[in-house]
KOLNUTOR-9707 format. One record per residue (C-alpha): x, y, z; residue in three letters. Coordinates in steps of 0.05 Angstrom, whole numbers, plus 32768, in hexadecimal, padded with zeros to 4 digits. Example, Ala and Ser with C-alpha at 12.3 -4.5 7.8 and 13.67 -1.06 7.14 Angstrom:
2
     X     Y     Z  miba
  80F6  7FA6  809C   ALA
  8111  7FEB  808F   SER
//
This chain:
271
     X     Y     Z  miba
  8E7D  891A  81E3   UNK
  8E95  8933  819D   UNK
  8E99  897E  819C   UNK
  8E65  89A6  8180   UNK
  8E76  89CC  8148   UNK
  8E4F  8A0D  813A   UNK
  8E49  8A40  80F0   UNK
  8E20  8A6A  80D1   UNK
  8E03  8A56  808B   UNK
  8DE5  8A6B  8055   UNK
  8DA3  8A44  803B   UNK
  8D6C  8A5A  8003   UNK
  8D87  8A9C  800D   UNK
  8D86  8AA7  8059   UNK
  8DB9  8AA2  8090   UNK
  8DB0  8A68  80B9   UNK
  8DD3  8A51  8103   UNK
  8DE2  8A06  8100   UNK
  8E0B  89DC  813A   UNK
  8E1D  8995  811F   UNK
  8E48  8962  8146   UNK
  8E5F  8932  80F1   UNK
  8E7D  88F8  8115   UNK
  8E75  88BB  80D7   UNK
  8E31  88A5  80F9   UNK
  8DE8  889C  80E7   UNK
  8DD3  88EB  80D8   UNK
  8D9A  8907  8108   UNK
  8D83  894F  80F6   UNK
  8D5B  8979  812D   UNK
  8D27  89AD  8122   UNK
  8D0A  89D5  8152   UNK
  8CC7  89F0  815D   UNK
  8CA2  8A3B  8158   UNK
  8CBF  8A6D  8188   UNK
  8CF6  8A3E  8192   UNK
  8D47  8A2E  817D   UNK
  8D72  89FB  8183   UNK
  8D76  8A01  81CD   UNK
  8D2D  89C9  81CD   UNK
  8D6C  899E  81C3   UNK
  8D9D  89AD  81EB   UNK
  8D95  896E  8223   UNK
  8D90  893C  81E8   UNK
  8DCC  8959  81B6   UNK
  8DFE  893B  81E9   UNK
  8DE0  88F5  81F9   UNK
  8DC7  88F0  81A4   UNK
  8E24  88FD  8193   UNK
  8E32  88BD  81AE   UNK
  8E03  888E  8176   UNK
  8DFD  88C7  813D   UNK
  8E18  88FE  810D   UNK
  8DED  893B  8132   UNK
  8DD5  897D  8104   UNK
  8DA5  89B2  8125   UNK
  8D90  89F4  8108   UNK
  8D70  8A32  811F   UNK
  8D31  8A39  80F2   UNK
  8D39  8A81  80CA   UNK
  8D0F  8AAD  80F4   UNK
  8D20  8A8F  8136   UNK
  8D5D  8A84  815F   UNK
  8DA9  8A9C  8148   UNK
  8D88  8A94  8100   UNK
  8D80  8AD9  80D7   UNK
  8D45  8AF5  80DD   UNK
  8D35  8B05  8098   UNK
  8D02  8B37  807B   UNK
  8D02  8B1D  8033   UNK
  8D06  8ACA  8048   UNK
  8CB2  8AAB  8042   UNK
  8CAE  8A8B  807B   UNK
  8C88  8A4D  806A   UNK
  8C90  8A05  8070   UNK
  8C9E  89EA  8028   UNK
  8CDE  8A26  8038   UNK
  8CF0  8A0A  8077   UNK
  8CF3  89C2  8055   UNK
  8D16  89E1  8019   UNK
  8D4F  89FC  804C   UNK
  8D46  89BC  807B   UNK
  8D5F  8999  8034   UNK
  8D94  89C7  8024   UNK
  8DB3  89C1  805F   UNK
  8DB4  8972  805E   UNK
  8DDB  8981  8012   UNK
  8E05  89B0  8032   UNK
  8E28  897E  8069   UNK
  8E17  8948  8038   UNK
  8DF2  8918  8062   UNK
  8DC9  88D8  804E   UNK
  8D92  88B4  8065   UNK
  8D81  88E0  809E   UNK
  8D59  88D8  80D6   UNK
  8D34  891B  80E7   UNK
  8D14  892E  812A   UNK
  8CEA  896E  8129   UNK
  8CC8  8985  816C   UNK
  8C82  89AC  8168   UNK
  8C80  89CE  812E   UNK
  8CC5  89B4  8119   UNK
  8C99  8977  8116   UNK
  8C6F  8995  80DC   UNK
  8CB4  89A9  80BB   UNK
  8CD0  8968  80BF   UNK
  8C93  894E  809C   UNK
  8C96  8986  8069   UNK
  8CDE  8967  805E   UNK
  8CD2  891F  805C   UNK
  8C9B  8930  8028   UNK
  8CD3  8965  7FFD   UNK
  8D08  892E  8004   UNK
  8CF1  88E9  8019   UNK
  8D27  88C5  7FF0   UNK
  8D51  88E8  8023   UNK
  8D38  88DF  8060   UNK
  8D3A  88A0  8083   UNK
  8D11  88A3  80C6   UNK
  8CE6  88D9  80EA   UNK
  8CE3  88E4  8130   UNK
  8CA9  891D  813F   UNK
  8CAB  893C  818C   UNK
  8C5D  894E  8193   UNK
  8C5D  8962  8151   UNK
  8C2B  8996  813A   UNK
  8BF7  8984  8113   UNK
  8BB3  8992  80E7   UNK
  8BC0  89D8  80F7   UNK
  8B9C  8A03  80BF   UNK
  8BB9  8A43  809C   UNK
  8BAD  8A87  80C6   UNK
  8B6B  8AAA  80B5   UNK
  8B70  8AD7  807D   UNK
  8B57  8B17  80A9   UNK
  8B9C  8B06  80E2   UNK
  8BC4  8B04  8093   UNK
  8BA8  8B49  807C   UNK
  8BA9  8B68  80BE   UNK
  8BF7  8B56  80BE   UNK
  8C08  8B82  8080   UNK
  8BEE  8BBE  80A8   UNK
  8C1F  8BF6  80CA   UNK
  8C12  8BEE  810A   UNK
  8C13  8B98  810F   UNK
  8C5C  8BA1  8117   UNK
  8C4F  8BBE  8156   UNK
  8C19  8B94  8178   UNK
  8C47  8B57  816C   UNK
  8C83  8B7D  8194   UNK
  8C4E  8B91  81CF   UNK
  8C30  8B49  81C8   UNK
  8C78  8B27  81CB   UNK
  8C8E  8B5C  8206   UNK
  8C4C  8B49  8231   UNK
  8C59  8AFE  8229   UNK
  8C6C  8ADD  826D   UNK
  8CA3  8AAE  8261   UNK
  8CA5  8A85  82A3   UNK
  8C4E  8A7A  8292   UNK
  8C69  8A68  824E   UNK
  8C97  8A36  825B   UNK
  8C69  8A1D  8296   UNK
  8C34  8A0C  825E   UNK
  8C69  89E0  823B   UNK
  8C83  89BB  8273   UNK
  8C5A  8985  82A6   UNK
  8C98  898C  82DF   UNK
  8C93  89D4  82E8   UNK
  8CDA  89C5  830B   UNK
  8D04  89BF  82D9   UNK
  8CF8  8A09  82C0   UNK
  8D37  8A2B  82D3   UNK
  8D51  8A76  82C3   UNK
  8D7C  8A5A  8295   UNK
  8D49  8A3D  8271   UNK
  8D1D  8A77  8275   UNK
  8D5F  8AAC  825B   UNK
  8D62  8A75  8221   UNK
  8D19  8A7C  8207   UNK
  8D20  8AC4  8215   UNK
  8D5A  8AD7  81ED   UNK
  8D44  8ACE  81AA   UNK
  8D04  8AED  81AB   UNK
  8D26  8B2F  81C5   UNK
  8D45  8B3B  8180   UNK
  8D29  8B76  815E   UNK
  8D1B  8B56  811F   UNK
  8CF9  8B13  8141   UNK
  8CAB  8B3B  813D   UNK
  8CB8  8B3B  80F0   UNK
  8CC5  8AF3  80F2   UNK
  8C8E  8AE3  8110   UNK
  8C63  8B0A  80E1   UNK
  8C7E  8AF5  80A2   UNK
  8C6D  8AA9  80B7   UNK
  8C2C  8ABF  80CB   UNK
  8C22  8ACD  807D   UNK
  8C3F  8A99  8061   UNK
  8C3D  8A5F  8096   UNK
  8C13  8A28  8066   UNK
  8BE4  8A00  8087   UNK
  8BFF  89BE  80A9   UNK
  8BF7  897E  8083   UNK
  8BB8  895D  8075   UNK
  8BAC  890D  8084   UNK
  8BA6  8904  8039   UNK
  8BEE  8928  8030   UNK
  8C06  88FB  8074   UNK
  8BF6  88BC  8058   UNK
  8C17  88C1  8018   UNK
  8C58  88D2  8049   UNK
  8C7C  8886  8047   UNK
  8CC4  8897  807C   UNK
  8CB6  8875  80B7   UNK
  8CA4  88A2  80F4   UNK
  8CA9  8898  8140   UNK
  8C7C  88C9  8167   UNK
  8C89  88E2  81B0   UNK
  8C55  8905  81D1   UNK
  8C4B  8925  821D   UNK
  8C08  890C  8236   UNK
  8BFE  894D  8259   UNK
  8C12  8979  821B   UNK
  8BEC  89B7  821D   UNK
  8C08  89CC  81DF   UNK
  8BF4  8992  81AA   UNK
  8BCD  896C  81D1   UNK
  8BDD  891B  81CD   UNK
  8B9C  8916  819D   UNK
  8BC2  8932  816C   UNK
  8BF9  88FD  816E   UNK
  8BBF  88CB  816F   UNK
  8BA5  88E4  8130   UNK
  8BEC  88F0  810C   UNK
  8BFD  88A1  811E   UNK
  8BC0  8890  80FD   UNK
  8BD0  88B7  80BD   UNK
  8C17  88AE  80B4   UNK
  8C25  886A  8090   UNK
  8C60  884E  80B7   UNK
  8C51  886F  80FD   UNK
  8C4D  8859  8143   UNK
  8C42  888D  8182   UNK
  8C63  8895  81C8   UNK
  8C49  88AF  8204   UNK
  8C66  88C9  8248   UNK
  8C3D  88D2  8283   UNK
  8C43  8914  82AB   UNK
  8C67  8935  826C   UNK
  8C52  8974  8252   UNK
  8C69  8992  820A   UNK
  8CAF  899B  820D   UNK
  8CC4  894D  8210   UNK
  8D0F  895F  8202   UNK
  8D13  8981  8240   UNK
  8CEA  8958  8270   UNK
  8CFC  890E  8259   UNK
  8D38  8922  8228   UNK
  8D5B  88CD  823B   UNK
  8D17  88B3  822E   UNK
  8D11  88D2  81F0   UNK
  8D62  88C2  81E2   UNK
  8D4F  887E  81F5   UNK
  8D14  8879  81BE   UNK
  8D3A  8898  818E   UNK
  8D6B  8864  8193   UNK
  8D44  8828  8195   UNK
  8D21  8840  8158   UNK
  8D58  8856  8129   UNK
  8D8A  8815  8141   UNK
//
């Protein structure tokens, strides 16, 4: 396996963690999901070096990525730095895989930048997912939302959290668990959170999905709790050039429970 390089970047003005394995092959960039980091990736990175030029970030808010109080977290942004970091290591005709909400990034992206971007591969991609209410937006200007996101975060129960995103309740380790743990410890992480609770847009509507023309390949868990496999069913019949995937006894977090599987698809589809 080529060695994984790791930096530090700056895009659209905030700081953000990238690993990237350039190799001269087909480029394939990752994005995670909400709450999440590169780390959604981490049994697929190695197997994905042998066929392709691999990039994955840390979305700004989450991960080794800085948690910035000035950055709006939205989606159009997150496109806007998914594309500046495809400029910055100069890659063509990419083939972009975004899990969960990575899933409504990607889509954000191959609607910024289509000429771009040659395939999509969405991981139980969120989906028809409407803007927060405007009372939840007001109510986070006040003093003391701040705090009620650091209790909420504190309370949360990451071993019931992960055990809603996976089927095989087996395969959650303490490693895992320290992983998904680590990030949201940060001090600043709350004020992530809150600042994409503003400014999060709504997800894309079928009328904006069927003007998107990059082929896409969807993977879903049929026993996703999280984005239930409807909402693959609906996305395949909005996007133009889509067909859907479906594992059996597979919850939410497909990278971890079937990460060959989903190598294996990836390949077939991109070769």
């Amino acid at each position: 396996m080529d060695q994984i390089q790791k930096k530090t970047i700056s895009l659209c003005n905030v700081d953000v963690y990238c690993e990237y394995v350039l190799n001269g092959k087909p480029p394939i960039f990752l994005i995670h999901g909400f709450v999440s980091s590169i780390y959604t990736f981490n049994r697929l990175i190695p197997m994905l070096t042998e066929h392709f030029s691999v990039v994955a970030i840390d979305l700004p808010g989450f991960g080794k990525s800085e948690k910035s109080k000035t950055f709006v977290y939205s989606f159009v942004n997150y496109a806007n730095v998914i594309a500046a970091c495809i400029d910055y290591f100069n890659l063509k005709k990419v083939i972009l895989v975004g899990h969960s909400m990575g899933g409504q990034v990607a889509l954000y992206t191959a609607k910024t930048i289509p000429d771009q971007i040659s395939k999509l591969v969405l991981l139980c991609s969120s989906g028809y997912l409407k803007r927060a209410k405007k009372a939840l937006i007001y109510c986070s200007y006040l003093p003391f939302f701040k705090q009620y996101v650091k209790r909420y975060i504190k309370k949360q129960d990451v071993k019931k959290s992960l055990e809603n995103v996976f089927y095989n309740h087996n395969l959650i380790t303490d490693e895992l668990m320290e992983e998904f743990i680590e990030p949201i410890r940060e001090k600043d992480f709350p004020i992530s959170l809150i600042r994409l609770l503003r400014y999060r847009e709504g997800d894309l509507t079928s009328e904006q999905l069927k003007e998107i023309k990059v082929p896409a390949l969807l993977i879903w868990g049929e026993e996703d709790k999280v984005v239930p496999v409807n909402v693959g069913k609906r996305l395949v019949q909005d996007l133009p050039q889509a067909k859907l995937i479906t594992y059996e006894k597979t919850g939410h977090l497909v990278t971890e429970e079937k990460p060959e599987d989903v190598y294996n698809q990836i390949l077939s589809y991109t070769s």
